[in-house]
VMD Tcl script that draws the C-alpha trace (Angstrom):
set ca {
  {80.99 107.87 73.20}
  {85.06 108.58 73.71}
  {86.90 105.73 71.64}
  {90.21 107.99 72.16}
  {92.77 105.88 74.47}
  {94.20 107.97 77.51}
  {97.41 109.46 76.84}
  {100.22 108.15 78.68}
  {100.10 110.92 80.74}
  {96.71 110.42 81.98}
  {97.08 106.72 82.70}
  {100.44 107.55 85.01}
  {97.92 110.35 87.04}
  {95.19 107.34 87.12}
  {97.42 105.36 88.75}
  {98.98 107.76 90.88}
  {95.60 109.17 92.70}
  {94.23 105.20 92.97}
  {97.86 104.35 94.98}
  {97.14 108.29 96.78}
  {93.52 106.80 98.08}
  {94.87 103.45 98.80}
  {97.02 105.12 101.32}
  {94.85 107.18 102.28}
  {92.28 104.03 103.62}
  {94.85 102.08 104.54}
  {96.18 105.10 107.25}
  {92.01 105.70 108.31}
  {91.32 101.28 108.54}
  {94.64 101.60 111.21}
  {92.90 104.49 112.59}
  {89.27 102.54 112.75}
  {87.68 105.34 111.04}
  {85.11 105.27 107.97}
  {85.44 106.24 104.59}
  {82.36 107.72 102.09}
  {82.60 105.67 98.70}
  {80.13 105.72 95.84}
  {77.84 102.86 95.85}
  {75.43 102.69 92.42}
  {74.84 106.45 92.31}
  {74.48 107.17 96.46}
  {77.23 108.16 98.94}
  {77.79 105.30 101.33}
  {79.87 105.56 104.76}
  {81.63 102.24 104.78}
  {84.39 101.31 107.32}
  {88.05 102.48 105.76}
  {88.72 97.89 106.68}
  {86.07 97.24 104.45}
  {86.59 99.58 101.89}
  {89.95 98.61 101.15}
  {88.70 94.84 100.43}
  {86.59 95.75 98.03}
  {89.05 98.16 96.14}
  {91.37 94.89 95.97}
  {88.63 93.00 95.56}
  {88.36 94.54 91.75}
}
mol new
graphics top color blue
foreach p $ca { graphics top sphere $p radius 0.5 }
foreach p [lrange $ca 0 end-1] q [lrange $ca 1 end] { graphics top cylinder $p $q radius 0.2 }
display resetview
């Protein structure tokens, strides 16, 4: 198991791709399109509306 914290670095990129994808739902949920998440171990097509709930959700 990794017990090593992220670098700085990585945390900044973490951040940066989770507020990329945010947009990126957001601009498919106007659109009324559906998104493909992961859902325990299975790709799931999921509307982009109710994809973004859950990802504020956690």
């Amino acid at each position: 198991m990794n017990t090593k914290k992220p670098s700085k670095m990585a945390m900044v990129a973490g951040r940066c791709l989770q507020e990329a994808v945010q947009e990126e739902f957001k601009r498919k949920a106007l659109l009324g399109q559906y998104v493909i998440i992961n859902r325990n171990g299975k790709a799931c097509r999921v509307s982009a509306k109710q994809a973004l709930k859950i990802a504020k959700a956690k």
